[in-house]
N, C-alpha and C positions, 0 to 999 in steps of 0.2 A: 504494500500500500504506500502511496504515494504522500509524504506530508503536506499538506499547504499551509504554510501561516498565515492564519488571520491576517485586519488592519491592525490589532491592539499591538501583535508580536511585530508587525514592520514595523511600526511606529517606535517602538523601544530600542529595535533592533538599529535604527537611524538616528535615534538619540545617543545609543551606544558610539554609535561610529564617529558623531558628531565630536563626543566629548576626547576619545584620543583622539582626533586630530587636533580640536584645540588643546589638550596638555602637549603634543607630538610640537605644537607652533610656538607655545610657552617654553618648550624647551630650545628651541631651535634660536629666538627670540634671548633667550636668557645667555648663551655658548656666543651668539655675535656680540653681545654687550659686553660680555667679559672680555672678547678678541678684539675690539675697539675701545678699548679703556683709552683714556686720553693719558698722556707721558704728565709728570708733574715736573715742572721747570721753573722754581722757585729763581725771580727775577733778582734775588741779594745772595744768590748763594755765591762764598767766595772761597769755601773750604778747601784746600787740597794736602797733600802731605799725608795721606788716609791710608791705611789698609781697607780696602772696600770687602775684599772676600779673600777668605779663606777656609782650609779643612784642618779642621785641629789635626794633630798629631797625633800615634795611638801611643798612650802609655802603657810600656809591658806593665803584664800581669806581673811579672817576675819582680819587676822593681817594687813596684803597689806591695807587693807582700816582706820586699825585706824593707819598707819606707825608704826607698831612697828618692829623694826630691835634686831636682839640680833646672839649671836653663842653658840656653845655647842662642851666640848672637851669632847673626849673620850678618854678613854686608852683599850689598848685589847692585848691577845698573837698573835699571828700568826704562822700557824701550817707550813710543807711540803710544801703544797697545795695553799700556798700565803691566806687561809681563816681566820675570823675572830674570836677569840671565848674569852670566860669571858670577855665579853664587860662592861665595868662603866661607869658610868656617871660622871666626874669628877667637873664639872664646867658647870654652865648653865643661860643664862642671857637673858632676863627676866626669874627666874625659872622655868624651868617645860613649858616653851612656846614652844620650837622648839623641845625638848628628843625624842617625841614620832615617827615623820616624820624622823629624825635619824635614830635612831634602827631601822623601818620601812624597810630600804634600805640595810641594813648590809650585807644582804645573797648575794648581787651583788658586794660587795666589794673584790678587790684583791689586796697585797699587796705582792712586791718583800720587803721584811725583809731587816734591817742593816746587813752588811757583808754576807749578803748570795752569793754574787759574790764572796767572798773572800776564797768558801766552808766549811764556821764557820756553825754549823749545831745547835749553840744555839743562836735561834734569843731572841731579847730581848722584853719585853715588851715595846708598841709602846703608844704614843700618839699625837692625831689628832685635830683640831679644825672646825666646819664647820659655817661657817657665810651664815648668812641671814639681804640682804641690798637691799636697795631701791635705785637703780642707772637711776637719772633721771627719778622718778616715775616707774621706772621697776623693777621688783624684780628679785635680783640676789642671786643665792648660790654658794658660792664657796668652798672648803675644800684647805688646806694649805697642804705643805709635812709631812707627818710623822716623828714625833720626838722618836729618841730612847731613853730609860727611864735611858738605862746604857749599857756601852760595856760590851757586853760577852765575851774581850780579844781578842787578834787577830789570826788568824786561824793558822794550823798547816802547813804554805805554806811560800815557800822562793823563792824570783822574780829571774830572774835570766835564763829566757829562753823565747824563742820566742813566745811560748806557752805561757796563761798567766798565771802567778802565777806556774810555775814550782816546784816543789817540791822534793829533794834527798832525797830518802830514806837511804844513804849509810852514813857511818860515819863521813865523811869530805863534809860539805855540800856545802863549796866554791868552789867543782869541780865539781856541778851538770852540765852536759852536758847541751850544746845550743840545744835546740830540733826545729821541725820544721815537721807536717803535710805537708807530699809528698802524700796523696792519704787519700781526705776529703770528700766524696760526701756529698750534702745536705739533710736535712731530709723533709720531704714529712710534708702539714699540715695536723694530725688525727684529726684536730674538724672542723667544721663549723656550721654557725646555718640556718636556714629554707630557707634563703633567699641566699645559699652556698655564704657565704658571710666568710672568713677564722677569726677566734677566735682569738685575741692577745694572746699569751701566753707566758711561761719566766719559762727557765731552767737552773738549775747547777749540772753541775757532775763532782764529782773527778774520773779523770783520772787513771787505771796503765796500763802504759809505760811496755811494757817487753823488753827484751833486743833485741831481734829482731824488735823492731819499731808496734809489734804487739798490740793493745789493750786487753788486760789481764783483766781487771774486771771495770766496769762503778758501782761508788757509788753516789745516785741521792740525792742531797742539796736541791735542790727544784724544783716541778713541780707544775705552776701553771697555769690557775687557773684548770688542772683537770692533774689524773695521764695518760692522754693519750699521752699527751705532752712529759711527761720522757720515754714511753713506745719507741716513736717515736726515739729520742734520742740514748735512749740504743741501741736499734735495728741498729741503723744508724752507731754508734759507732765501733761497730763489724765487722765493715768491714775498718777502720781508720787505716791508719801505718805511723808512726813517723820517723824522721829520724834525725841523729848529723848535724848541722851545719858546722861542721866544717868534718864531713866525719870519727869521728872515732866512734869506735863501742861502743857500750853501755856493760855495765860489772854488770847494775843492774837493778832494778825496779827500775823506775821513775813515779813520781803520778803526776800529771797539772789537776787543777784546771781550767773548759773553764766553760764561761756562754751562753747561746744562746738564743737569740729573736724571737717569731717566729712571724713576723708581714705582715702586705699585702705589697707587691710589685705594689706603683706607676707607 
C-alpha cells in the first residue's frame, strides 16, 4: 500500500524544511561574520620592542622532580618579518640544562624590533632571557622583554603631524603641514590558522603623502610574522587620502610613518 500524506503532514513536513534552512542561513551568516571581522588598528599605537609570540619551552620532567630552576639568555638579529636568526647562547644557568628546549621553540618566535614603529629599518641586535621556576611546586616559564644591544640612531622622521611621526620632505622642516587621514578604510585579516581563528600580526610603512592627499608609494619597515600582513596593508593603503588640518594645500611630498596591529576584535 501506497502512503499519501495528508495537507496537515505536508504542511509540517515544509515547516520542517523551512526551519533548517533558516538555522543552515544563521549559520552560514554567522562563519562570514566571523571571516570579515574588521583588523583593529589603534591610530596611537607606538609600541615596539615586543615579543608578540611565542611557545614556551618544555621543562623536563627530570629537572621538575630534582627542583632545578635556572634561565638562558639569548641574543639574535631580527629580520623584516619580526623572525629570529644567528641565534647564541649567551649565558646559561645551570649550563647547558635548559639551551636545548630554547632553541627548540625559536621558529614560533616573533618579534616587533626597537624603533621599528619609528620606520628605522636597522633593527639592532636583541637580547632575551627565559627563566625556568618552580612557583609553588608548579613549573613556570617565562621570557622577559627584549633588550636592545645598541640604538641604531633614531629614524629619519620629524613629529609634528597628526599622522604619526610625520615626516617633511621639503627644506624647512618646521613647516611640515598638520596632516590628517579623511578616507582610511580598514585592512581585511590575510592569515588565519585551521581553526579560522585571525593571526596577531604587526606592521610598519613609511608613508608618501602626494600633494593631492593621495598615497604615492607605501615603503614596508616590517611585516610580521609573514609578508601577507604588509601585502594586506599596501593594498589597503592605495586607496588612503590625506588631508591639511588646517585646510591649506600641500606644495610637496610628505612621508608618515603609521604602525598597524592586526589583532582579534573582543
Amino acid at each position: 500500500m501506497i502512503y499519501r500524506p495528508d495537507a496537515a503532514a505536508l504542511h509540517c513536513f515544509e515547516n520542517l524544511l523551512l526551519a533548517i534552512a533558516t538555522v543552515s542561513t544563521i549559520c552560514t551568516l554567522a562563519n562570514a561574520s566571523t571571516l570579515s571581522m574588521p583588523v583593529e588598528v589603534p591610530p596611537d599605537y607606538a609600541a615596539d620592542n615586543l615579543l608578540t609570540r611565542w611557545q614556551k619551552p618544555v621543562y623536563s620532567i627530570a629537572l621538575q622532580q630534582q627542583k632545578i630552576t635556572g634561565e638562558v639568555t639569548i641574543e639574535f638579529d631580527v629580520d623584516r618579518y619580526g623572525g629570529l636568526s644567528n641565534v647564541q647562547v649567551v649565558d646559561s644557568s645551570p649550563p647547558g640544562a635548559f639551551d636545548n628546549a630554547v632553541l627548540k621553540t625559536l621558529n614560533w618566535w616573533t618579534v616587533v624590533p626597537y624603533r621599528a614603529t619609528s620606520c628605522s629599518a636597522k633593527f639592532p641586535r636583541t637580547r632575551i632571557t627565559v627563566r625556568f621556576d618552580l612557583d609553588k611546586g608548579y613549573p613556570r616559564v617565562v621570557a622577559s622583554r627584549p633588550m636592545p644591544l645598541a640604538d641604531p640612531g633614531a629614524a629619519d622622521d620629524t613629529p609634528g603631524s597628526d599622522l604619526p611621526n610625520a615626516e617633511d620632505t621639503g627644506a624647512d622642516r618646521k613647516r611640515a603641514p598638520q596632516l590628517r587621514w579623511k578616507y582610511n578604510p580598514r585592512p581585511a585579516y590575510p592569515m588565519r590558522d585551521n581553526k579560522l581563528h585571525p593571526i596577531p600580526g604587526d606592521v610598519v610603512a613609511r608613508i608618501t603623502v602626494l600633494p593631492d592627499g593621495s598615497v604615492g608609494g607605501v615603503d614596508l619597515i616590517l611585516s610580521a610574522p609573514h609578508p601577507a600582513f604588509g601585502e594586506e596593508i599596501t593594498n589597503t593603503l592605495k586607496t588612503w587620502v590625506a588631508e591639511t588640518k588646517l585646510g591649506e594645500p600641500l606644495t610637496h611630498k610628505v612621508k608618515v610613518c603609521q604602525p598597524f596591529r592586526f589583532r582579534r576584535a573582543d
